[in-house]
C-alpha positions as CSV (number, residue, x, y, z in Angstrom):
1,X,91.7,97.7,116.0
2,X,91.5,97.6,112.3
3,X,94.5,94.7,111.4
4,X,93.3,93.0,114.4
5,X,90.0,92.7,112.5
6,X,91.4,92.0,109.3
7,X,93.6,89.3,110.6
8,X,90.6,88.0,112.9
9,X,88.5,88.0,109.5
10,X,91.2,86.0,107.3
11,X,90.6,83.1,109.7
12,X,87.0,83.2,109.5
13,X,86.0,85.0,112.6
14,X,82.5,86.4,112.6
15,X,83.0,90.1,113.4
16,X,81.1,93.6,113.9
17,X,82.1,96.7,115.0
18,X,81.1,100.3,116.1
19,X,82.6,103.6,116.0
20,X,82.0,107.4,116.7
21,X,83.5,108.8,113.0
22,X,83.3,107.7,109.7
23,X,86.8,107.1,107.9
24,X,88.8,104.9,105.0
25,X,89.6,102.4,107.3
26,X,85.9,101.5,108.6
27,X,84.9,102.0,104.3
28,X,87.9,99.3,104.1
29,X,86.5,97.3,107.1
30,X,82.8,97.4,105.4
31,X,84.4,96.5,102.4
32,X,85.5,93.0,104.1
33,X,81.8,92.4,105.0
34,X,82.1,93.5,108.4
35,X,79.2,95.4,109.7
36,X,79.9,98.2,111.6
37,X,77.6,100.4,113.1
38,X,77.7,104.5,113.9
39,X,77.6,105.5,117.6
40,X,78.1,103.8,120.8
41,X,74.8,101.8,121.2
42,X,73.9,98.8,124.1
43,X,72.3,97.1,120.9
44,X,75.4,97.0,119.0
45,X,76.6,94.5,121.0
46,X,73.8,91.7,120.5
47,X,74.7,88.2,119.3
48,X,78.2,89.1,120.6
49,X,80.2,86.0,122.4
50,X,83.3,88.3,123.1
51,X,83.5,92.5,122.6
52,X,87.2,93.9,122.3
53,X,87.6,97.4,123.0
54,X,90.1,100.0,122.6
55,X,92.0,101.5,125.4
56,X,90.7,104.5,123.8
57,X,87.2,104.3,125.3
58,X,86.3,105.8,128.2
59,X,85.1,103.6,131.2
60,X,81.2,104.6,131.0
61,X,81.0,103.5,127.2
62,X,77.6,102.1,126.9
63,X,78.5,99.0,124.9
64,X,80.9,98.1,127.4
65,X,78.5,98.5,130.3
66,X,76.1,96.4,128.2
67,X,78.3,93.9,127.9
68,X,79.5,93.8,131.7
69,X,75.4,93.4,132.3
70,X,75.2,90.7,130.0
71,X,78.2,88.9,131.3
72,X,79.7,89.1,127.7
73,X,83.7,88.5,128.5
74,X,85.4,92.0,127.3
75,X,89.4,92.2,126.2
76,X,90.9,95.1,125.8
77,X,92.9,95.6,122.4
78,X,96.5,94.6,123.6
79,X,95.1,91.5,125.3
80,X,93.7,89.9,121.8
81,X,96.9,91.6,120.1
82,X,98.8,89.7,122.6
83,X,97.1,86.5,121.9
84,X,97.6,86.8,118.3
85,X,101.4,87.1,118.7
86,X,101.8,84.1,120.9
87,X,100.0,82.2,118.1
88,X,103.8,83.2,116.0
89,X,107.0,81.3,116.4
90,X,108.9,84.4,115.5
91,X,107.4,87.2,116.4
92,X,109.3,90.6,115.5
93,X,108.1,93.5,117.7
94,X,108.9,97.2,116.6
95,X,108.4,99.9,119.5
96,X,109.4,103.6,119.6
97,X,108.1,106.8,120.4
98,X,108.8,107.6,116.6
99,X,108.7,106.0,113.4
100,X,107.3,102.6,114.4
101,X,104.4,102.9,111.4
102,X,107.1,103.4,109.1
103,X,109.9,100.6,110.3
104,X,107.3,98.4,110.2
105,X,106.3,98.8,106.9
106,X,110.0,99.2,105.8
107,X,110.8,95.8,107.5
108,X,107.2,94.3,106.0
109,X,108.1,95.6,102.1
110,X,111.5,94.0,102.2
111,X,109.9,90.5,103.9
112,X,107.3,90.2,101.4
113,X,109.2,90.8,98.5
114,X,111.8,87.8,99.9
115,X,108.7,85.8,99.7
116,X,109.1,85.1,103.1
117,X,105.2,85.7,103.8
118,X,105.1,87.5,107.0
119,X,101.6,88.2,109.2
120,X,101.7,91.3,110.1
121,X,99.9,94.2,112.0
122,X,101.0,98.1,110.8
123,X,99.9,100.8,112.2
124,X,99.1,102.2,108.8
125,X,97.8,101.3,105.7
126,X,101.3,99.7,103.5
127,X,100.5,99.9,99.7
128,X,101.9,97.0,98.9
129,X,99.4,94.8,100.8
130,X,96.5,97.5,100.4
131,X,96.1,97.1,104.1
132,X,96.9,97.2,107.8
133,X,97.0,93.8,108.3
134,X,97.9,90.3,106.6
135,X,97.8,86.6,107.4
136,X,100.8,84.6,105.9
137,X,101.8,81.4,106.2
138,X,105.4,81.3,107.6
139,X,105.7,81.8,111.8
140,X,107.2,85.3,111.1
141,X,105.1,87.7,112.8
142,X,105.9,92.1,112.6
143,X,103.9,93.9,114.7
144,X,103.9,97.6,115.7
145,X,104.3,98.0,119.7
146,X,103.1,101.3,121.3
147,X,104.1,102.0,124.4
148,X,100.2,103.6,125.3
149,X,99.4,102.2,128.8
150,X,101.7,99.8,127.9
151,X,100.0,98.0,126.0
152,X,103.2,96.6,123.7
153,X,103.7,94.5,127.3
154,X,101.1,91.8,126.6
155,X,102.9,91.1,123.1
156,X,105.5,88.0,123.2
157,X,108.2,89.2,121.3
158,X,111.3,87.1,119.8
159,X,112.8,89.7,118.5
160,X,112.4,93.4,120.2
161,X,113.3,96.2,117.6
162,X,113.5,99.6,119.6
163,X,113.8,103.0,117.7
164,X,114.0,105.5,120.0
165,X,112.2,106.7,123.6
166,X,111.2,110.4,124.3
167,X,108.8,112.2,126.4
168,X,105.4,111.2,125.7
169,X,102.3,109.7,127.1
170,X,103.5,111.2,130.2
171,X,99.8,111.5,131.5
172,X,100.2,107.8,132.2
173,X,103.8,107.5,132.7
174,X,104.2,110.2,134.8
175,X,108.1,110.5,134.8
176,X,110.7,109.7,131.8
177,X,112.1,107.1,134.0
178,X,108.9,105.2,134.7
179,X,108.4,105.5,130.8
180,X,112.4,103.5,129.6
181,X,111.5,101.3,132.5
182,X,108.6,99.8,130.5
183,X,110.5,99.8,127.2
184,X,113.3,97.6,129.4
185,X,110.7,95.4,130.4
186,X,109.5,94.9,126.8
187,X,112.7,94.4,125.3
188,X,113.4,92.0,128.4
189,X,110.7,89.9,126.8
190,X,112.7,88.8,123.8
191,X,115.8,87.0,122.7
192,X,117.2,89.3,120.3
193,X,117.0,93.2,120.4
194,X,118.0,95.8,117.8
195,X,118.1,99.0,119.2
196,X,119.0,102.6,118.3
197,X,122.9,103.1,119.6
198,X,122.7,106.9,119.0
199,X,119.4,107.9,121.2
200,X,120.9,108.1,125.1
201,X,117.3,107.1,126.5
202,X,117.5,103.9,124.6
203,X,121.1,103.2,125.1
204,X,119.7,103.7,129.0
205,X,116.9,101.1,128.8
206,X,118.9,98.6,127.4
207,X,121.7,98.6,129.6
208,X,120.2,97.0,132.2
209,X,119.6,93.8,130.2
210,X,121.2,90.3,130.1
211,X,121.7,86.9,128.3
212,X,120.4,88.6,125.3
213,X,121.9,89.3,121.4
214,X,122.2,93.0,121.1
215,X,122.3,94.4,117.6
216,X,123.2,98.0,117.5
217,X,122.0,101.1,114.4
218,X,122.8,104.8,114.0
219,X,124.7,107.0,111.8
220,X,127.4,106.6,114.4
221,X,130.6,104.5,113.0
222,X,130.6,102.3,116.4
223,X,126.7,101.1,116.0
224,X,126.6,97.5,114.0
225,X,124.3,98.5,111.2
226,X,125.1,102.0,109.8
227,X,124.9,104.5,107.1
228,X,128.0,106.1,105.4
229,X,128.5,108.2,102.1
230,X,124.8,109.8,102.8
231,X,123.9,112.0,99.5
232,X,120.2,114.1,100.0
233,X,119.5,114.4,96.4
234,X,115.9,116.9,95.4
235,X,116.7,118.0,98.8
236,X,115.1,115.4,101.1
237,X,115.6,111.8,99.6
238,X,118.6,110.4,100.8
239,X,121.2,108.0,98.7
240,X,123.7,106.2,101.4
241,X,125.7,102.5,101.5
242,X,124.4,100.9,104.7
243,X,127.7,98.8,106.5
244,X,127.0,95.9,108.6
245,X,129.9,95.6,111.1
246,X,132.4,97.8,109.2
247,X,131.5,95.7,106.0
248,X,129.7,96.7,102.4
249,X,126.4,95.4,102.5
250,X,124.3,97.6,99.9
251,X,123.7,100.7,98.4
252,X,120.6,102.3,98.9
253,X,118.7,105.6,97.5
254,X,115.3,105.9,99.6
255,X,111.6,107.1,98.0
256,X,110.7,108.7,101.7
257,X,112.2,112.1,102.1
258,X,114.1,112.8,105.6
259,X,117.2,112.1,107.6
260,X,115.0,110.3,110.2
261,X,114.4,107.8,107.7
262,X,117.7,106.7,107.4
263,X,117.4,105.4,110.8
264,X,114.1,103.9,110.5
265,X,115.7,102.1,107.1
266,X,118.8,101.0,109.2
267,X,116.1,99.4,112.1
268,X,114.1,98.1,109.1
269,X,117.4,96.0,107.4
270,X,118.7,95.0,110.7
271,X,115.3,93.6,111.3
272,X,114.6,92.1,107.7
273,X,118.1,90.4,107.8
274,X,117.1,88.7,111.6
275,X,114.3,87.2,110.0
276,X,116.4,85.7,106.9
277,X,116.3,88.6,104.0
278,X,119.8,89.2,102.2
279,X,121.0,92.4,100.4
280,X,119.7,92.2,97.3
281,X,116.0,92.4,99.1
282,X,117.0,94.8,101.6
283,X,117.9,96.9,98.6
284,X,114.8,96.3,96.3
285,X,112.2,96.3,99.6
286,X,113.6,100.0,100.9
287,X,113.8,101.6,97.4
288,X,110.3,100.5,96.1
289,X,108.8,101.4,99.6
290,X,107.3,104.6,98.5
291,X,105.8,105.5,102.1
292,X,102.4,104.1,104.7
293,X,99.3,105.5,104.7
294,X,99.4,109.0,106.3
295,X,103.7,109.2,106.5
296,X,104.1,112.3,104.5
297,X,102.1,111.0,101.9
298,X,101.1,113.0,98.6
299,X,97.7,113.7,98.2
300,X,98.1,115.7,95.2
301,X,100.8,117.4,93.5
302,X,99.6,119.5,90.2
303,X,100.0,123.4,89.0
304,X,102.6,123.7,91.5
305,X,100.8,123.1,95.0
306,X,101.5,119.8,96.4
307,X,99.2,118.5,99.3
308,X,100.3,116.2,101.5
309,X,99.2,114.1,104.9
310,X,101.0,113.0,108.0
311,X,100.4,111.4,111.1
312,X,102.9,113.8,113.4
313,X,101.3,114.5,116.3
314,X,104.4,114.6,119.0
315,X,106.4,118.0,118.5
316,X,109.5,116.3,118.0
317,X,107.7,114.5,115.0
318,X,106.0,117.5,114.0
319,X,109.8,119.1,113.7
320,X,111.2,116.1,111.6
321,X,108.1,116.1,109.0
322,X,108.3,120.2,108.7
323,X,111.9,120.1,108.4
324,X,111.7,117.2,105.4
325,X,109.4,119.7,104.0
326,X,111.6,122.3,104.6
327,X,114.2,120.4,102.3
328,X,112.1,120.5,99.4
329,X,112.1,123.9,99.4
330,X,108.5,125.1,98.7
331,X,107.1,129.0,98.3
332,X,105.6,128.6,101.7
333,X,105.1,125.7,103.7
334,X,101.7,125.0,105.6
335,X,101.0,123.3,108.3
336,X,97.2,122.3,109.2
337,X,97.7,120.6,112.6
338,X,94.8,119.2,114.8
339,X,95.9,118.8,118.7
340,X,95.9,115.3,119.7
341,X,94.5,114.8,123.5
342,X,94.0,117.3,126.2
343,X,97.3,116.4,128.0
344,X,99.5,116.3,125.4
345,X,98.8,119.3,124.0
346,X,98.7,121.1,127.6
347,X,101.5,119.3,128.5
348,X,104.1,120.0,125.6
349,X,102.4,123.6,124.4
350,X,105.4,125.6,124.0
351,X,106.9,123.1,122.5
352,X,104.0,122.6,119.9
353,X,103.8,126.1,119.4
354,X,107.6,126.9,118.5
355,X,108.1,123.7,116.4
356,X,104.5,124.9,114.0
357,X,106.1,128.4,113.7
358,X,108.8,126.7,111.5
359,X,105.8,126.8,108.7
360,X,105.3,129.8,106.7
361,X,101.5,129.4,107.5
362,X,99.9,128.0,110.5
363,X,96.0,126.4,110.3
364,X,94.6,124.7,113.6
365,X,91.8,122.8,114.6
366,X,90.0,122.0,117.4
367,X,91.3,119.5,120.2
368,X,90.6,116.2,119.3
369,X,90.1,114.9,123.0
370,X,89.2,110.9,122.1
371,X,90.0,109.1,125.2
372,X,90.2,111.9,127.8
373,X,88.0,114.5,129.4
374,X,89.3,118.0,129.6
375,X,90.6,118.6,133.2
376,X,93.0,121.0,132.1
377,X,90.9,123.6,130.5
378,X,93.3,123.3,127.6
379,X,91.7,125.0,124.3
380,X,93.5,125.3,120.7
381,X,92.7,128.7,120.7
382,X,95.4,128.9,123.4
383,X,97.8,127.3,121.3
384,X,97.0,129.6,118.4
385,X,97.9,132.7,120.3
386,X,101.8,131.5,120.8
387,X,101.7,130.9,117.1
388,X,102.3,134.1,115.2
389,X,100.0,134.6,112.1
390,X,98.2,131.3,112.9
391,X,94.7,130.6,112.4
392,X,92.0,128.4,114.3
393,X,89.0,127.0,111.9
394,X,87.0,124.3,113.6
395,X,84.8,123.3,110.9
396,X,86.3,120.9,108.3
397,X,84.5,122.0,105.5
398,X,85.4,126.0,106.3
399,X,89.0,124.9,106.4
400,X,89.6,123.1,103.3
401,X,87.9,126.2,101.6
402,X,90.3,128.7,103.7
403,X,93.5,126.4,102.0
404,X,91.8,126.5,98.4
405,X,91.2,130.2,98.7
406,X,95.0,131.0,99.6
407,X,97.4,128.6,98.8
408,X,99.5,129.3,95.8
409,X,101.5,127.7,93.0
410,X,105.3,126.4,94.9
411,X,103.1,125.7,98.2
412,X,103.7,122.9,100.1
413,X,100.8,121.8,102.6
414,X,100.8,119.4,105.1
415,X,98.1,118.0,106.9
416,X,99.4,117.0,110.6
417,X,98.1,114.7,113.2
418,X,96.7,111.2,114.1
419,X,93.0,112.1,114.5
420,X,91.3,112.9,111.4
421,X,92.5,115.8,110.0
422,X,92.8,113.9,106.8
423,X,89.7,114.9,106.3
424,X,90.7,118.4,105.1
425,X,93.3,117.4,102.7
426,X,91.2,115.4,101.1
427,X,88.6,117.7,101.1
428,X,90.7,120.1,99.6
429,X,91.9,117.8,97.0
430,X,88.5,117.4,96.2
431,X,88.2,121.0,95.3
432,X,91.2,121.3,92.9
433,X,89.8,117.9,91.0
434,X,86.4,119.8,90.5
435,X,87.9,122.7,89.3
């Protein structure tokens, strides 16, 4: 919701807004001017000529109902998102289960230092811009596409950029199949598509397409855009010459730690280079880009304890973020994790609970259930007990005290999840700045 606004805002949209939890992004909304109210109220939504929701909401939300009495016309989120894209000659659409946030901001870094002056929508905040959002001036649109409820199907994409698929939001999909079926149809939707040539489920979703330019990425020699000569240097940053059909086309050494982000790097050239960058910007955008807001990013990082905040909340994410922490070697590595939806985590709990046992030290929250009700009778506690030596502490404040109280010089914590478990990191951080 948040670009949308900011975007919205630019043009000179009167806006408000509601939500249940206080965060940086509604401080940075507020900061635009925007009012926004706390709690789900009927009132919130007076004066109001259109309300846009989030698929997040549940169906008995009483500004919603308020609005249906009224006969205020509601969209949900994807709809507007939609609309905005269409308003975009060029519209560059990146969808994955993984990395999207990151591509995105990849491909928006190298586009804005070509001065190509790109809109955009990110799913996390890109410090070069200070934001999630951006109006330019140019017809180049790069958006983030999730796949939630298929939402990324009311976009209009030119140019479909596809990561990766794997098993998630299965709640809704229901099989793996039904799930590359919608990433076909998405890709479907554009003229040009750069996919992953590595990941079989992509490989599968694409096949069935025609009439369209197919650019290929991986670490595989075969793929179109690829990475050879790949150096990890301080153990997780990794120093590689990207190829572009067998030929030289630059050198890079990346600021984000972890294999996986060669690939998103690969995704983000490939897509940079469609909308008219050359090397030399490829080069300078990846190697100044220095992470997104909440994509293993460093909190703090004095007397040898170094705090830091992701927004993993699949397993297989939660594996690629512990393992890039692995790789820089700390004392002990800790990993604070907050469960994500009811399904999910009931879904995909052994699988959660051998990926966290890769940490030295396990903390959990609760559940944070946002959209759903709890028909499963799922509980974090649950998850705790297949996690030896782990811990459950519900209360932010108790937990950020239980990490100042026990982590030590050479520890590496991570703060893990897309609710807001941020919270305790910076809680914690808090704490050591007082000291």
């Amino acid at each position: 919701m948040c670009p949308l606004a900011e975007i919205l805002h630019h043009e000179g949209y009167q806006l408000s807004g509601s939500d249940n939890n206080e965060s940086d992004t509604l401080a940075r909304i507020r900061a635009l001017g925007i009012p926004v109210a706390m709690g789900h109220k009927p009132e919130n939504v007076d004066g109001a000529e259109i309300v846009v929701y989030t698929a997040a909401l549940l169906p008995d939300n009483p500004e919603l109902l308020e609005a249906k009495k009224r006969g205020i016309p509601t969209f949900e989120r994807a709809e507007l998102f939609g609309a905005i894209s269409r308003r975009y000659r060029n519209c560059i659409g990146i969808c994955g289960t993984h990395g999207k946030t990151t591509t995105t901001s990849m491909t928006m870094q190298i586009l804005m230092q070509s001065d190509l002056d790109p809109s955009a929508v990110i799913g996390g905040r890109l410090p070069l811009i200070g934001a999630n959002g951006r109006v330019g001036k140019s017809d180049l649109f790069v958006c983030e596409a999730c796949e939630f409820k298929d939402t990324f199907l009311h976009l209009s994409p030119r140019c479909a950029v596809v990561l990766n698929i794997d098993a998630d939001h299965l709640d809704y999909f229901k099989t793996m199949e039904n799930l590359k079926h919608s990433f076909t149809k998405f890709a479907d939707m554009a003229q040009t598509v750069i996919y992953n040539g590595d990941d079989s489920n992509t490989r599968e979703a694409i096949a069935p397409l025609n009439g369209k330019t197919l650019i290929t990425f991986g670490l595989s020699p075969e793929n179109q855009w690829t990475a050879v000569n790949i150096e990890e240097t301080n153990g997780a940053f990794a120093h590689f010459d990207i190829l572009h059909n067998g030929e030289f086309f630059a050198q890079v050494q990346l600021a984000v730690p972890g294999r996986h982000n060669i690939y998103n790097a690969l995704a983000a050239t490939g897509a940079a280079v469609y909308a008219g960058a050359d090397a030399e910007h490829c080069k300078k955008g990846l190697e100044s880009f220095f992470g997104a807001g909440r994509r293993f990013e460093t909190l703090y990082n004095r007397d040898g304890i170094r705090v830091v905040d992701d927004y993993a909340h699949h397993p297989k994410e939660l594996l690629v973020t512990l393992k890039s922490a692995l790789e820089m070697k700390p004392k002990r590595l800790w990993a604070v994790f907050q469960p994500f939806t009811y399904s999910r985590t009931y879904m995909l709990m052994d699988y959660f609970a051998k990926v966290l046992s890769l940490a030295d030290r396990c903390v959990l929250t609760e559940i944070m259930g946002s959209r759903e009700v709890n028909e499963w009778g799922v509980t974090a506690q649950q998850l705790a007990d297949k996690i030896p030596g782990s811990v459950l502490i519900g209360d932010f404040d108790q937990a950020a005290q239980y990490l100042y109280d026990n982590l030590q010089s050479g520890d590496l914590m991570l703060t893990l999840g897309c609710g807001d478990v941020y919270k305790i990191a910076k809680k914690l951080v808090q704490k050591y700045e007082n000291r």
